[in-house]
N, C-alpha and C positions, 0 to 999 in steps of 0.2 A: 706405810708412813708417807711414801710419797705421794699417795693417792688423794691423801688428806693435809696435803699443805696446798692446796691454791684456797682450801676454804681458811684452812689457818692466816694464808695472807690475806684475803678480804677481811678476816676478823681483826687483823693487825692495823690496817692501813686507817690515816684518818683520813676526813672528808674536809671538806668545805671552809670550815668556821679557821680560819687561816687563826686569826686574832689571839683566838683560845687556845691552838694550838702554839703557839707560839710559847705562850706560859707555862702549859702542859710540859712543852719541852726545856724548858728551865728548870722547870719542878722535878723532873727526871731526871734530866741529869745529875741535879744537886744530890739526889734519893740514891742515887748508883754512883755515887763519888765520881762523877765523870767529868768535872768541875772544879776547879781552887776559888771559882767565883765568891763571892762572899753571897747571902741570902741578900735580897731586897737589889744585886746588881745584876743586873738583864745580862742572857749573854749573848745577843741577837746585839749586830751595830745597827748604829743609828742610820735610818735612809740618806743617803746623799744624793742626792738631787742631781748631781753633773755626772751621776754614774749608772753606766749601761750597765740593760740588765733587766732579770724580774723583779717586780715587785717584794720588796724585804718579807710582807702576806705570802707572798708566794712561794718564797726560799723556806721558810719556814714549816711550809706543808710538803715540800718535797725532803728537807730533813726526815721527819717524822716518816714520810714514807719510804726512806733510806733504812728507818731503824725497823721497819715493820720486816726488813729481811733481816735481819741478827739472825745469823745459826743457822742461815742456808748454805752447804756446803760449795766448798769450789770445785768447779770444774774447767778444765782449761776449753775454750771455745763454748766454755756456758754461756747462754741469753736467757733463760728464763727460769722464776722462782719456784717449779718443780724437780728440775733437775740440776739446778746450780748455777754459779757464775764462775766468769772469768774476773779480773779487776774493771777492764774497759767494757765488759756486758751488763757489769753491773752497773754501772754508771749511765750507760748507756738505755738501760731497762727503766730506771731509776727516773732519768729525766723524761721518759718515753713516759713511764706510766701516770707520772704526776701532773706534767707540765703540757706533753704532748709535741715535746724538741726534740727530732732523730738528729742524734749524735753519730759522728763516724763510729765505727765498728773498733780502731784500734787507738790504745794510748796513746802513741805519738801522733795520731790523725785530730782524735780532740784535742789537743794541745795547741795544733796547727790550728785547728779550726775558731777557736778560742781568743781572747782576749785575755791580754800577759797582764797582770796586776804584780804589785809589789805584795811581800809577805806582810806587809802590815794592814796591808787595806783587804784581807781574808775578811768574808763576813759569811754568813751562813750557806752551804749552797753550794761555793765558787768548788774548784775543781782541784786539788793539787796531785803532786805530779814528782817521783822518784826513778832514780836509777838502781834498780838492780839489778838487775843482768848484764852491767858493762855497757849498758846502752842506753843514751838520752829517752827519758820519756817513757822507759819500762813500764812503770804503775802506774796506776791511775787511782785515785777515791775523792772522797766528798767530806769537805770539811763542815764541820756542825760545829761548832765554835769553842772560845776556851784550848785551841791549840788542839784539838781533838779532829779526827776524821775518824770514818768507815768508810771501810772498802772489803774485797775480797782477798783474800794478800796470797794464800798457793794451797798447792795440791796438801790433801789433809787438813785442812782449817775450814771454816767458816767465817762468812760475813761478820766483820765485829768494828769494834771502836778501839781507837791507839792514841795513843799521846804523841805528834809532830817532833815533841823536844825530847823525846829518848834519842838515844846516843846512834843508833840504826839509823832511825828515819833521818835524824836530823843531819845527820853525815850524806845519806842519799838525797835527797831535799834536791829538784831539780827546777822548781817553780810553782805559782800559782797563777790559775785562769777566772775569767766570769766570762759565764756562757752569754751572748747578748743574742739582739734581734735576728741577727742574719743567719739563726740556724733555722732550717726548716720546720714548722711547726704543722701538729694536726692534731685534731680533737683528742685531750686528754682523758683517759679511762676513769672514769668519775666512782669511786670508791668510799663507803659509809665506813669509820670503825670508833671504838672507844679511843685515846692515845694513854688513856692508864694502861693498858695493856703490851703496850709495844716493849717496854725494856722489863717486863717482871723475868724473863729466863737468864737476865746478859747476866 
């Protein structure tokens, strides 16, 4: 099985065409109730212009290649989508593989590193950030929008998607970030796939 997931995730992952991804990723959601959005309303925000950051194009394709891991298991001190993640490996993997930004290595190091936003100005992408272990900054995942993130959450689960406003998260809720300019960047791993394909197991 695990021999044949790095091909499973090249077949997951989308490419390029950010735009179409972008709707691809609406349309999925909607399709996997992962949404209260109404049909015909985007659930990508609108670009603002005074805010740091990638390209909305570009949060959009690292979503998508956030969801291309669903149901990689976890493993604590994972970095990579053969053998697993940790929460902050995956995040870390996540913006590595799409965008080509190495992120620190632990939760509370991306947080530091980061750009503190309000919970309202979340848009696709941005980082957020729980306490569960007693301690500022425990988790880490990636919000895809509609109050929804994915992350890795602990030993025995896998990579998936949560709802912010269950009663758990929303009690541990310790912030949200957008990643900007000033994290180190290097050519991102350029990866072909369908994006129908990404959530038909969730």
């Amino acid at each position: 099985m695990n021999a044949c997931r790095p091909i499973f995730f090249l077949l997951l992952l989308a490419g390029a065409q950010a735009s179409a991804q972008g709707d691809d990723l609406d349309r999925l959601l909607r399709e996997r109730g992962l949404t209260d959005a109404p049909p015909g309303q985007t659930l990508r925000a609108a670009p603002d212009p005074g805010a740091a950051g990638a390209p909305a194009d570009r949060m959009s394709e690292l979503v998508v290649a956030a969801m291309g891991a669903i149901g990689v298991p976890y493993r604590m001190g994972g970095n990579n989508y053969d053998s697993g993640f940790d929460c902050s490996g995956f995040v870390r993997a996540v913006y590595g593989q799409s965008l080509g930004l190495t992120l620190p290595r632990q939760a509370a190091q991306q947080a530091a590193a980061t750009h503190v936003i309000e919970r309202e100005q979340l848009r696709p992408g941005d980082l957020v950030f729980f306490n569960t272990l007693r301690r500022a900054y425990s988790h880490v995942g990636i919000y895809v929008g509609d109050h929804k993130f994915i992350h890795s959450p602990r030993p025995g689960a896998a990579v998936r998607i949560e709802d912010m406003r269950v009663n758990y998260w929303n009690r541990r809720f310790d912030g949200a970030r957008r990643v900007t300019g000033d994290v180190p960047v290097r050519a991102p791993v350029q990866v072909a796939a369908d994006p129908a394909l990404l959530l038909q197991n969730y």
